[in-house]
C-alpha positions in Angstrom: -49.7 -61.0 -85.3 -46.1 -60.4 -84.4 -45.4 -57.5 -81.9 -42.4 -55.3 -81.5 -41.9 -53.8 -77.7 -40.5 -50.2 -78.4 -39.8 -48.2 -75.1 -37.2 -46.8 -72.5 -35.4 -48.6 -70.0 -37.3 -49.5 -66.2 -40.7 -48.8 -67.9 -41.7 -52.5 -67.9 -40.5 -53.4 -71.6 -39.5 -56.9 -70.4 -42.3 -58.2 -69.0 -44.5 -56.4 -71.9 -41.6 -58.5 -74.2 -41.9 -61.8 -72.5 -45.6 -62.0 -73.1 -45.0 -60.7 -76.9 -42.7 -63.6 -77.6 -45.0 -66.1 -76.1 -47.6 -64.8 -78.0 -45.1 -65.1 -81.1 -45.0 -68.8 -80.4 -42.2 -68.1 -78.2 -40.2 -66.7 -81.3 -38.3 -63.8 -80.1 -35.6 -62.1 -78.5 -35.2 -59.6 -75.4 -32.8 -57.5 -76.5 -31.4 -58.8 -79.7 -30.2 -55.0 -81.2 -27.5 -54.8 -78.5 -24.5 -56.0 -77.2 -26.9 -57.8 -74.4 -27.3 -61.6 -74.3 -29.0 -62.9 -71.5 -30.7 -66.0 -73.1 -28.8 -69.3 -74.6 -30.8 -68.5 -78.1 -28.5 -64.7 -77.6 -25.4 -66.3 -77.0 -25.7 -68.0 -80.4 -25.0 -64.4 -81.8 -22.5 -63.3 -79.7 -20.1 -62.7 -82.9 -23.0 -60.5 -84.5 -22.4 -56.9 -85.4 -25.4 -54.9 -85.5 -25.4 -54.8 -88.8 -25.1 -58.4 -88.9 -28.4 -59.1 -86.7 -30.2 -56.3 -89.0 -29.6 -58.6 -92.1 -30.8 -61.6 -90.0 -34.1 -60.0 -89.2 -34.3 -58.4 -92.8 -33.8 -62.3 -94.5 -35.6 -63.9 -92.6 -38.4 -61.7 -92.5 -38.2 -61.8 -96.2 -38.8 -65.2 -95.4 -42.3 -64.5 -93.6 -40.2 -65.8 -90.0 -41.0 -63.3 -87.9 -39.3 -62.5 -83.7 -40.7 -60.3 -81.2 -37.9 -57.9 -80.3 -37.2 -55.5 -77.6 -36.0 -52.6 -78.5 -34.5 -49.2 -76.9 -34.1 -46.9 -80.3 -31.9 -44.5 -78.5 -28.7 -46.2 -78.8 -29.6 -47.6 -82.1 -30.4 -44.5 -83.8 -27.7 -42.7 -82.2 -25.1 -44.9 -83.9 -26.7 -44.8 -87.6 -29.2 -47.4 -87.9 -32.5 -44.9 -87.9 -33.4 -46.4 -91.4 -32.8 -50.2 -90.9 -35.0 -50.0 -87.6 -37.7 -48.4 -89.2 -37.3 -50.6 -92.2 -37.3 -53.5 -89.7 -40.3 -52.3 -88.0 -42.3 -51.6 -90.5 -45.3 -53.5 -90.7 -45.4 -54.7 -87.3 -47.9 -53.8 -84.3 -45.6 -51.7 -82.1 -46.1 -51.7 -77.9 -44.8 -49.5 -75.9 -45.1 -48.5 -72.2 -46.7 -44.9 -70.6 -44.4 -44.6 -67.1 -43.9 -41.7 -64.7 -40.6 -40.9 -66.2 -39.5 -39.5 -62.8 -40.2 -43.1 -61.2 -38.1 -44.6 -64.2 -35.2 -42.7 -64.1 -34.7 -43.1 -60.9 -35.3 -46.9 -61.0 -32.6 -46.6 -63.9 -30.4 -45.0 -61.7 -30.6 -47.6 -58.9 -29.9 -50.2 -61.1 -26.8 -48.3 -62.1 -25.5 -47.8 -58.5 -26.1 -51.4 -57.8 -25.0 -52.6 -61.0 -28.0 -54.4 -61.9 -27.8 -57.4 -59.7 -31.4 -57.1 -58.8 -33.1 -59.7 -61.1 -36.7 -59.6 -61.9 -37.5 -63.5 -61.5 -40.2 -64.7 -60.2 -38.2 -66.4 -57.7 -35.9 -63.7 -56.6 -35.8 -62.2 -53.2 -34.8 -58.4 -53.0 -32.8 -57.3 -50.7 -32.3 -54.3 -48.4 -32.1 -51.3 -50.4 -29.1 -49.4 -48.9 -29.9 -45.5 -49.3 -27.8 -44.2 -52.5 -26.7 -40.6 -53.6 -27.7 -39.9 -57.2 -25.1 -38.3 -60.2 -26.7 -35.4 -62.2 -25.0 -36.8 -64.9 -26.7 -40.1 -65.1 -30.0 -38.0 -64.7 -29.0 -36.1 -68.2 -28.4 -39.2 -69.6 -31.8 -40.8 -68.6 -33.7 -37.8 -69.9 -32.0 -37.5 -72.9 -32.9 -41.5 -73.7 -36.0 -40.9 -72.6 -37.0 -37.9 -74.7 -35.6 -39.0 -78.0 -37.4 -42.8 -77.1 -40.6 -40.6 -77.0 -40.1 -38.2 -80.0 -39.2 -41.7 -82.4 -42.1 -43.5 -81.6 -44.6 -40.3 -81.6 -42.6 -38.7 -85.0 -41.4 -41.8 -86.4 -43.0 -44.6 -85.6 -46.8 -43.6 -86.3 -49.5 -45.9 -84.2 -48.7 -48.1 -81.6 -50.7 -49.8 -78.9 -49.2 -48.0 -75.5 -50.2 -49.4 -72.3 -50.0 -47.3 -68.6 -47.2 -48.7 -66.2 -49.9 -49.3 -63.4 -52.5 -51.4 -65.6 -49.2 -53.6 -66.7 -50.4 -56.9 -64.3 -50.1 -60.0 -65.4 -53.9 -60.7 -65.5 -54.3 -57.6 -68.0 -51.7 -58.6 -70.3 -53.3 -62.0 -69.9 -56.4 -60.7 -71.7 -54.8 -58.2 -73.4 -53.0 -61.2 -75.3 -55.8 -63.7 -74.6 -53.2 -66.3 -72.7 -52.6 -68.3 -69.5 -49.1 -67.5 -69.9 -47.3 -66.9 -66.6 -43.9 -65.3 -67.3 -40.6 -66.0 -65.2 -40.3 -62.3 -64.2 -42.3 -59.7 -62.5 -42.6 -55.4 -61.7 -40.6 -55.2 -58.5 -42.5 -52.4 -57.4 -40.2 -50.6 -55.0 -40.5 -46.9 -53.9 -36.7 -46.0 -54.5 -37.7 -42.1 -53.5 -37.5 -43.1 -49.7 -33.5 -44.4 -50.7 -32.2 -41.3 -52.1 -30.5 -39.4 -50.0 -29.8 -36.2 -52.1 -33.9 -36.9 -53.4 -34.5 -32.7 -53.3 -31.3 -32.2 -56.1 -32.2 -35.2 -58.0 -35.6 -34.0 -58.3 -34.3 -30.8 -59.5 -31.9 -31.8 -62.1 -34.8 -34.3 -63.4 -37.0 -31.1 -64.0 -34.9 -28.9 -65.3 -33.7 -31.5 -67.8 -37.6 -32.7 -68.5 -38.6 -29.0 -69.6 -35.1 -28.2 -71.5 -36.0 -27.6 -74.9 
């Protein structure tokens, strides 16, 4: 069975991926449906256009070749391509993450101050985290993503296996996906709330955004 990892950014869709494609007989992509390309396999379709990498999957799932995928619909559906994503995923299992979405955006918003140099390797040592003043507008922008990633999956997508943020440890995934696999990356699991110096606003904006209709 080929799964598809369907989620928001900072809710753990990577490592959730990286088991996926090992499952997948380690045929797959992180984050194939963007302009993204962290791996060598990526950099092979550097030229692609999104349409271009839709009617790679489409062929060569036609094919019966089939690559786990992870995949942020916001963006995606945004900029047109509602109907070739849900054409694409149709038929697979779909996984997708449960997080606090409070603890996610403002994870999201770390990474944007620091400019996402904080890798999740296995091998990586983090830093300090120097204390950081949080935009609104980056809040708006979280929610938004996160709200629409939520209404596709619940509205659109139909069933999917979703997993809760704190049960996502490597042994649980382990059995989840009956493996030994040990991926390269891990949860970093920092408490950025301690960081944030305007924390009382940022909370505040979050809400109000959260419960806007």
């Amino acid at each position: 069975m080929t799964y598809q990892v369907v989620g928001t950014p900072r809710t753990g869709t990577t490592l959730l991926n990286h088991f996926s494609i090992h499952h997948n007989n380690n045929i797959g992509f992180n984050e194939f449906l963007s302009d993204y390309s962290s791996s060598e396999l990526q950099k092979d379709f550097q030229s692609y256009t999104i349409a271009d990498k839709f009617k790679y999957l489409k062929m060569n799932k036609e094919k019966d070749v089939h690559f786990s995928i992870k995949i942020f619909p916001y963006r995606l559906v945004s900029e047109g391509w509602e109907k070739d994503l849900l054409d694409y995923l149709k038929d697979y299992k779909i996984l997708t993450i449960d997080r606090d979405p409070f603890d996610a955006c403002i994870s999201f918003c770390y990474q944007i101050h620091s400019k996402w140099k904080h890798s999740h390797r296995r091998d990586y040592k983090f830093g300090i985290v120097d204390p950081f003043n949080i935009e609104s507008r980056i809040i708006k922008a979280y929610v938004e993503m996160y709200k629409f990633d939520k209404f596709f999956l619940d509205d659109m997508c139909g069933t999917y296996k979703c997993f809760n943020y704190e049960d996502l440890t490597i042994q649980n995934l382990q059995m989840f996906f009956d493996s030994d696999y040990i991926p390269s990356t891990q949860p970093i699991n920092i408490d950025y709330q301690q960081y944030i110096l305007n924390l009382k606003e940022v909370k505040e904006t979050f809400y109000n955004e959260m419960h806007r209709a």
